[in-house]
LUMPA-383216 format. One record per residue (C-alpha): x, y, z; residue number from 1; residue in three letters. Coordinates in pm, whole numbers. Layout:
N
     xx     yy     zz   k   r
      X      Y      Z NUM ALA
...
This chain:
425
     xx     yy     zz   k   r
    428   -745   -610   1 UNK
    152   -619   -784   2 UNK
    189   -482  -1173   3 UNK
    183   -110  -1093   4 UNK
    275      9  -1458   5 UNK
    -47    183  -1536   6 UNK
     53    459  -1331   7 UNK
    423    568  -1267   8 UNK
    502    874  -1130   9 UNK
    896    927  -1135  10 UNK
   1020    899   -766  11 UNK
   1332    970   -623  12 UNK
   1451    864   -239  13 UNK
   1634   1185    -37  14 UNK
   1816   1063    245  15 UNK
   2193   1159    363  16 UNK
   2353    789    296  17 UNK
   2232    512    169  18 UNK
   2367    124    116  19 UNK
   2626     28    199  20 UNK
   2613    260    504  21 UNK
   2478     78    749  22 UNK
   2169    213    930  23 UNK
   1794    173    991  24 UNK
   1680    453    780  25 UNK
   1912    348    503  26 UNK
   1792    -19    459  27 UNK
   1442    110    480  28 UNK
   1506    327    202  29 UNK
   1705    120    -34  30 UNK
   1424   -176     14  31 UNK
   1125     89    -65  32 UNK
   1337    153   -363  33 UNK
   1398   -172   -491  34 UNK
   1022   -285   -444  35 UNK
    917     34   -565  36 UNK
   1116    -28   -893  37 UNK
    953   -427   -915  38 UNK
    671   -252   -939  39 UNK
    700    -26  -1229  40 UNK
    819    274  -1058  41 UNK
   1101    498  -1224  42 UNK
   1350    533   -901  43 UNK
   1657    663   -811  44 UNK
   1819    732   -470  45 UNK
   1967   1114   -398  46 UNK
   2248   1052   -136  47 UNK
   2557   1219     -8  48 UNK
   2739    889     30  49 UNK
   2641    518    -81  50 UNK
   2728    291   -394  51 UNK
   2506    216   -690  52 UNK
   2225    -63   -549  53 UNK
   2173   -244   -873  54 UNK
   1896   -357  -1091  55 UNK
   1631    -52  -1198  56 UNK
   1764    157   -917  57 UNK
   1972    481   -993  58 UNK
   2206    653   -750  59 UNK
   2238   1013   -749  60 UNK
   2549   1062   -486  61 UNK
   2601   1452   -444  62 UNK
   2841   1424   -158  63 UNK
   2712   1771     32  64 UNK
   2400   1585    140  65 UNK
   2629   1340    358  66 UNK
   2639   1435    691  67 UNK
   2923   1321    731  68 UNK
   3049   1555    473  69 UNK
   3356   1776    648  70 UNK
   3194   2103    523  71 UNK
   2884   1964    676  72 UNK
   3024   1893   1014  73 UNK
   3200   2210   1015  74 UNK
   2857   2392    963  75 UNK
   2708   2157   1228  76 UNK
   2945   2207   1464  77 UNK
   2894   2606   1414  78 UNK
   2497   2586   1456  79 UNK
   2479   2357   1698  80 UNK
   2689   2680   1940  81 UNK
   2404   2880   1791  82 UNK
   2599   3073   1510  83 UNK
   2446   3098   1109  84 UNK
   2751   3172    928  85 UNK
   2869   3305    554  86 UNK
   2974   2907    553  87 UNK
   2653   2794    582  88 UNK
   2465   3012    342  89 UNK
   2725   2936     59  90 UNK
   2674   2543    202  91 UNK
   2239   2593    131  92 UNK
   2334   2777   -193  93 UNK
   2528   2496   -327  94 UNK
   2294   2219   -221  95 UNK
   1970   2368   -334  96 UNK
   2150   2426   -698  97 UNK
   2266   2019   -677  98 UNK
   1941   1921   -545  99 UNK
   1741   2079   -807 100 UNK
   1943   1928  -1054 101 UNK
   1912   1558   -905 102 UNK
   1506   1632   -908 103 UNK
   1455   1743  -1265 104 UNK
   1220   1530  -1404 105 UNK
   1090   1396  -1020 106 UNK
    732   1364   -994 107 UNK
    759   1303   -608 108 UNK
   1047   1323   -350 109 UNK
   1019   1062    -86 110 UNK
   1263   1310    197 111 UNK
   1358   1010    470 112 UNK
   1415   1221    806 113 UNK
   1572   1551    587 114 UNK
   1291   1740    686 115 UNK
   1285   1693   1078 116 UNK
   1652   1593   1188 117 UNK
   1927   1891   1191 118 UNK
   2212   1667   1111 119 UNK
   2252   1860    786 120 UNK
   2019   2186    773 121 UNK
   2194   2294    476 122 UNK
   1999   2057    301 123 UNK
   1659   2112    505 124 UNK
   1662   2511    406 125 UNK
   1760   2364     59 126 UNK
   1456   2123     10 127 UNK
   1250   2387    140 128 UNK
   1352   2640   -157 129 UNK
   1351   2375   -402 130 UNK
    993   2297   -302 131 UNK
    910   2591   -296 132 UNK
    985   2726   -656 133 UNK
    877   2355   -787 134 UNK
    485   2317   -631 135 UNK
    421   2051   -863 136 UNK
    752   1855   -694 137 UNK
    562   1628   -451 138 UNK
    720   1641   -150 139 UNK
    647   1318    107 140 UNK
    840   1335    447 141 UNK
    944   1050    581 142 UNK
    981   1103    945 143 UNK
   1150    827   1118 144 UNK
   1293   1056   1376 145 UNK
   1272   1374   1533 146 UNK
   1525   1653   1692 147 UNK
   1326   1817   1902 148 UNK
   1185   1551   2077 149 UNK
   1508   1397   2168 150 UNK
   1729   1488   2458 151 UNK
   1993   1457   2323 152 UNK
   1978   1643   2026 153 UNK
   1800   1958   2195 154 UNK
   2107   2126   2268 155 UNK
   2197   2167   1915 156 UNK
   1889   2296   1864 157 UNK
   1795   2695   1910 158 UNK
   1537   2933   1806 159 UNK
   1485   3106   1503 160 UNK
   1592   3010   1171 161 UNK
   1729   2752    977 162 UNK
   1647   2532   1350 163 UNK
   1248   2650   1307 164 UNK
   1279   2477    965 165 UNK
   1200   2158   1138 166 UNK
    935   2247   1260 167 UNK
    799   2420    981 168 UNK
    603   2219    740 169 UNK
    633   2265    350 170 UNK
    323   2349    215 171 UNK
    143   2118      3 172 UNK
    403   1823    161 173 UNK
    260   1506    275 174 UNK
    366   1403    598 175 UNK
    463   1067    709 176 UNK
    543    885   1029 177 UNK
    678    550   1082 178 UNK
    443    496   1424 179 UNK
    148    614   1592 180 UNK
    361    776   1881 181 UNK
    556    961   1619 182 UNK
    304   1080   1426 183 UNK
    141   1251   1784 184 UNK
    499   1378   1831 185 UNK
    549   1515   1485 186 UNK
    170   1664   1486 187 UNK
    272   1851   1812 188 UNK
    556   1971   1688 189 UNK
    423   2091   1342 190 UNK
    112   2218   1465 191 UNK
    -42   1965   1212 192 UNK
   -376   1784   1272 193 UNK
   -318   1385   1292 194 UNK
   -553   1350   1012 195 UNK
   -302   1530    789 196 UNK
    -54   1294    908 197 UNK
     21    908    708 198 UNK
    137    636    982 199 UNK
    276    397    769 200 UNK
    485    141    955 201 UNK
    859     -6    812 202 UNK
    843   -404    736 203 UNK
   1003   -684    687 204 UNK
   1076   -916    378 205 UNK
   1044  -1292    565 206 UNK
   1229  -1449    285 207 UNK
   1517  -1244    290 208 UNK
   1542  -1235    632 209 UNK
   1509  -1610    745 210 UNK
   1731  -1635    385 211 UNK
   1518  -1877    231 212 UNK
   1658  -2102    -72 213 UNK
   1503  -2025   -381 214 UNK
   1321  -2349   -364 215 UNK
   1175  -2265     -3 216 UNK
   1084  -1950   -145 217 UNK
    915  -2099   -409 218 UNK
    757  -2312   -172 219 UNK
    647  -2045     35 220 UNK
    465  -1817   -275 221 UNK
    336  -2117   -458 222 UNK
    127  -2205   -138 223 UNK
    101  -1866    -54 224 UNK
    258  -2022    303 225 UNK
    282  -1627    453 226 UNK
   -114  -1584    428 227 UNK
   -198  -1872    614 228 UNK
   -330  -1891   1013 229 UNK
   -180  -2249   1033 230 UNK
    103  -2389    880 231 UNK
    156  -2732    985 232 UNK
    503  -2941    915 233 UNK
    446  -3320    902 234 UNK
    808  -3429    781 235 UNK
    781  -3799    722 236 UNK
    804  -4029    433 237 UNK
    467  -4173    338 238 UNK
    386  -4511    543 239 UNK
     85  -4651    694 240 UNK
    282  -4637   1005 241 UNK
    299  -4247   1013 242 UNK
    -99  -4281   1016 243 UNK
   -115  -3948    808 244 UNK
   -501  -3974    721 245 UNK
   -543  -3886   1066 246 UNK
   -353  -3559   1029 247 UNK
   -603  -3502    686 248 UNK
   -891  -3520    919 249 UNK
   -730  -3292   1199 250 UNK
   -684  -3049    864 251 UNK
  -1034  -3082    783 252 UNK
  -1143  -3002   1123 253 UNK
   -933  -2670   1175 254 UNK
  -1092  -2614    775 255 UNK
  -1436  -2636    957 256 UNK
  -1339  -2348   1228 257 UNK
  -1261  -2113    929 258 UNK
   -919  -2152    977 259 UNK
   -652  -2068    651 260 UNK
   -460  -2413    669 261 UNK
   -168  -2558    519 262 UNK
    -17  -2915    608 263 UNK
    315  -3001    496 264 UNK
    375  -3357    365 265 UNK
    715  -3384    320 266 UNK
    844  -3695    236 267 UNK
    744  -3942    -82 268 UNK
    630  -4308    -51 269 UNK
    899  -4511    170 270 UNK
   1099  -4683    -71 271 UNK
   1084  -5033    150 272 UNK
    714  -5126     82 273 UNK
    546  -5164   -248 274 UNK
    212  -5127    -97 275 UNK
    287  -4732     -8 276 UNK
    190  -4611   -329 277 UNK
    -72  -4754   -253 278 UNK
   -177  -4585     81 279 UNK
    -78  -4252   -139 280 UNK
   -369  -4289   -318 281 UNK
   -576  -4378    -59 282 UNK
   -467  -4054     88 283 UNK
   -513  -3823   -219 284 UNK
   -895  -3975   -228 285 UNK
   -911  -3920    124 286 UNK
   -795  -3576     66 287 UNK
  -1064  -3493   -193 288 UNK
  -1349  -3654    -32 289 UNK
  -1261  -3424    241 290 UNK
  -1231  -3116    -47 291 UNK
   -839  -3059     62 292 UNK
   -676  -3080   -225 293 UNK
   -566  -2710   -189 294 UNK
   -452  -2706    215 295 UNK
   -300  -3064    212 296 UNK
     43  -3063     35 297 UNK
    223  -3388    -64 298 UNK
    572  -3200   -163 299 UNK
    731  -3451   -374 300 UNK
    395  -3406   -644 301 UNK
    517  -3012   -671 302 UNK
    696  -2961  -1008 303 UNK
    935  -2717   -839 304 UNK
   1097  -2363   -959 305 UNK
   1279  -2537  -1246 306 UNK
    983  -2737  -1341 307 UNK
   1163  -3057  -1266 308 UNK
   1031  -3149   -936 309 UNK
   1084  -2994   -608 310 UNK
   1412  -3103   -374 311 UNK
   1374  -3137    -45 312 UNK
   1741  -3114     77 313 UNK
   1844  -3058    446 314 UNK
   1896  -2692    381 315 UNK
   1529  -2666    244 316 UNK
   1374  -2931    486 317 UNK
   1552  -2659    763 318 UNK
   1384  -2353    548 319 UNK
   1040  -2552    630 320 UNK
   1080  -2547   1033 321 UNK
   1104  -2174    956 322 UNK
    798  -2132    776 323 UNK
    593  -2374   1010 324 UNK
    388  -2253   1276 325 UNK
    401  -2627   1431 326 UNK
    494  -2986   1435 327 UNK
    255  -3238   1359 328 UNK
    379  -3595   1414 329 UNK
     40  -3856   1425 330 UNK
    219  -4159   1432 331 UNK
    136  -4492   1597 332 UNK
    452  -4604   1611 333 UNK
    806  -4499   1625 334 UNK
   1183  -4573   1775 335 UNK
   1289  -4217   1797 336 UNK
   1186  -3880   1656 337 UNK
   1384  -3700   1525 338 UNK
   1181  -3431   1380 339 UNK
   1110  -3299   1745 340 UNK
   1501  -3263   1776 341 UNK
   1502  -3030   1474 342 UNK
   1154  -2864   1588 343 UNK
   1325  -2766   1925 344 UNK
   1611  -2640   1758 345 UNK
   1362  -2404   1539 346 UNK
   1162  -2302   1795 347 UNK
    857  -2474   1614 348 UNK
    618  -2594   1891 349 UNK
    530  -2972   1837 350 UNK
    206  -3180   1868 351 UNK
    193  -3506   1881 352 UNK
     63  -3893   1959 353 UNK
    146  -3954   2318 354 UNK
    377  -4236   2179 355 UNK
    685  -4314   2514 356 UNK
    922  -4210   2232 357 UNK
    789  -3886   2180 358 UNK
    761  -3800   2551 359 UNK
   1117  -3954   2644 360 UNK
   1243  -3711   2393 361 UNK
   1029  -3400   2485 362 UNK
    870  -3502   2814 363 UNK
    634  -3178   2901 364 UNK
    732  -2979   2646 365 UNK
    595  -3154   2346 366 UNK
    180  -3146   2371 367 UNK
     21  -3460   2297 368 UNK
   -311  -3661   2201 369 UNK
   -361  -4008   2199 370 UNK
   -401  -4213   1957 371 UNK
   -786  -4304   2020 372 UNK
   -853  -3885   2036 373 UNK
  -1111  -3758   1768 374 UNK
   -932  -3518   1558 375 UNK
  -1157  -3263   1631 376 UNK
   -986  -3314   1980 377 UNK
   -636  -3274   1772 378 UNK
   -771  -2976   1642 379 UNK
   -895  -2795   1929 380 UNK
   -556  -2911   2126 381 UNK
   -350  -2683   1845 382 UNK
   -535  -2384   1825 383 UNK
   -543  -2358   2230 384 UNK
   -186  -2447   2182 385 UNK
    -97  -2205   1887 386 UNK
   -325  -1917   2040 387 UNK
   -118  -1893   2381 388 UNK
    191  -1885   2216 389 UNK
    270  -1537   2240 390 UNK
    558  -1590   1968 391 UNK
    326  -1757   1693 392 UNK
     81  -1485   1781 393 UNK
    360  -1205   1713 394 UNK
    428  -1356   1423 395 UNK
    108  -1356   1258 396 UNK
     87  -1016   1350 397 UNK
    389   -894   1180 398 UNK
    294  -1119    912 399 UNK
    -42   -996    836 400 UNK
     64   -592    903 401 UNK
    429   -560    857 402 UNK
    557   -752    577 403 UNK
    680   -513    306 404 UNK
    521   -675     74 405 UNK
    148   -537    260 406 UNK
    295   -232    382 407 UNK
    409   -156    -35 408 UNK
    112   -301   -177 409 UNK
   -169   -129     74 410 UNK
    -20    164    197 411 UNK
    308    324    -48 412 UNK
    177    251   -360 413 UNK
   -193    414   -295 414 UNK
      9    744   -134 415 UNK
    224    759   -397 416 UNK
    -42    719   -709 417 UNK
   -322    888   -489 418 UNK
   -272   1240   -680 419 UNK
   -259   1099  -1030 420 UNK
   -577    916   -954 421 UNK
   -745   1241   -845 422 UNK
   -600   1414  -1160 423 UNK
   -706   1115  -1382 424 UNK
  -1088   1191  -1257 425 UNK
């Protein structure tokens, strides 16, 4: 994450529940806190139910925002057959007074699906008041979902007020939706123009969700691994055998179509043959005559989180599969292969020479090249591959639009520090 210190408004995270509840909207909002608060942000989380979630993050739990809340549900159950009761207006009166309390000292409110669901409208009306008699609060609605456009909930729903709260918008509030199609849905339903309307999408943190070991991780943000078009595996131990200055060259010609490359040279000199320290440094001359040194990886050189030198062990050489895009194996010789066993298993798509072993293994679906093939042929033969794979495709996509890391970074952070920017001018 970027060093966001130079400007840190105080934010605070509305939502009925948050961690350990389980639920979309709650891991959304605990991970926007937590990388919020990496950042430099001062953050706390206002929630009706939920446990402290560590580090720089503070809970606020004021249990009449849960909606789950048995005064709650009794006022639900009331509205929903159309009545506004003495219960509920002592209900609003009580959360507003919380609410303002747990927002003292809030430069903006970050209200995740408050402001457009009725599963408490108690705490709608109240966010309302409290927005109202605080215009500098800045109030940013998080709309994930949406009553009125959902069959099911429209029967709960009736006219007048508090129900026309949701469909009132709070002046001066900015107005977010988590997709295009919701933000055409909320925009209908608020009367709002799209253009006053932020799409900004939930993501995804890749290391935390494929579980990554720190050194994988380390791996993966040393070589910046997630920006990259190609990310090529070649898990072997470094022998003339393996042939792996042909693989340099197939690097150098995807480098030549403009393509962000990174190959993967897993193993260290075969311990059986003096002589492959020296085809190392054949290699690492071969790789700067080619000017490589950055895309072509030999992973037992890398000093490693601790400094010590980086351990490939089977749980990290598994974390690698995950971050490859494909298999590269550019051998002229082998009796088995055993990295196309453990590609299949990771769904990694494999290239390869057109050695019997290989195809007895993987018959047609392992794509091959001879051995005689230019690498430019190599080349060619894994972007065709790579670009009708609709799976690697996906996952460039969601890696170059969805990670939270992007969506923090190039669309939060500027929403959240765009009014002290405009203040600061």
């Amino acid at each position: 994450m970027p060093d966001l210190r130079h400007a840190r408004p105080t934010v605070a995270l509305l939502h009925y529940a948050a961690p350990p509840v389980i639920g979309g909207v709650e891991r959304v909002l605990a991970r926007q806190a937590h990388l919020l608060a990496d950042g430099g942000f001062q953050v706390r989380i206002v929630a009706g139910r939920g446990a402290a979630p560590g580090g720089r993050v503070r809970l606020y739990r004021l249990p009449l925002l849960d909606s789950r809340h048995p005064r709650v549900m009794a006022v639900t159950r009331q509205l929903e057959d159309g009545h506004v009761t003495p219960a509920y207006t002592v209900l609003t009166t009580q959360i507003e007074m919380a609410l303002a309390r747990a927002l003292r000292g809030i430069d903006v409110c970050l209200a995740h699906n408050v402001l457009t669901l009725h599963k408490n409208l108690a705490l709608t009306e109240a966010l309302h008041a409290v927005a109202a008699r605080r215009p500098a609060l800045r109030v940013i609605a998080w709309c994930h979902d949406l009553a009125w456009t959902n069959p099911q909930y429209r029967p709960a729903l009736h006219a007048g007020a508090p129900w026309s709260l949701l469909t009132t918008p709070i002046a001066g509030a900015t107005y977010v939706a988590v997709s295009r199609d919701r933000q055409r849905e909320l925009s209908a339903g608020l009367r709002l123009p799209l253009s006053r309307i932020e799409v900004i999408p939930n993501g995804v943190d890749p290391a935390l969700f494929l579980r990554l070991t720190p050194a994988a991780q380390w791996l993966a943000d040393t070589l910046r691994l997630w920006e990259q078009q190609v990310v090529l595996l070649l898990p072997v131990r470094i022998t003339r055998r393996k042939r792996i200055e042909y693989a340099l060259q197939v690097v150098a010609e995807l480098v030549r179509r403009e393509l962000a490359v990174r190959l993967l040279v897993t193993g260290p000199p075969g311990a059986h043959n003096p002589r492959n320290a020296e085809y190392l440094n054949e290699l690492r001359a071969l790789r700067h005559a080619l000017h490589l040194d950055e895309q072509v990886v030999f992973c037992h050189e890398l000093p490693g989180p601790d400094g010590r030198g980086l351990v490939l062990s089977d749980r990290v050489m598994t974390d690698l599969y995950a971050l490859a895009d494909a298999l590269l194996l550019t051998s002229r010789e082998e009796g088995f292969g055993l990295p196309l066993l453990e590609a299949a298993l990771a769904r990694v798509p494999a290239f390869t020479t057109s050695l019997r072993t290989f195809r007895e293994i993987g018959s047609d679906a392992v794509q091959m090249f001879g051995t005689d093939d230019a690498p430019a042929a190599c080349a060619q033969r894994i972007i065709h591959g790579l670009m009708d794979d609709r799976g690697y495709r996906l996952r460039h996509r969601i890696l170059g639009a969805y990670t939270w890391e992007v969506v923090m970074r190039d669309r939060i952070v500027p929403l959240l520090t765009q009014r002290d920017a405009a203040a600061r001018r």
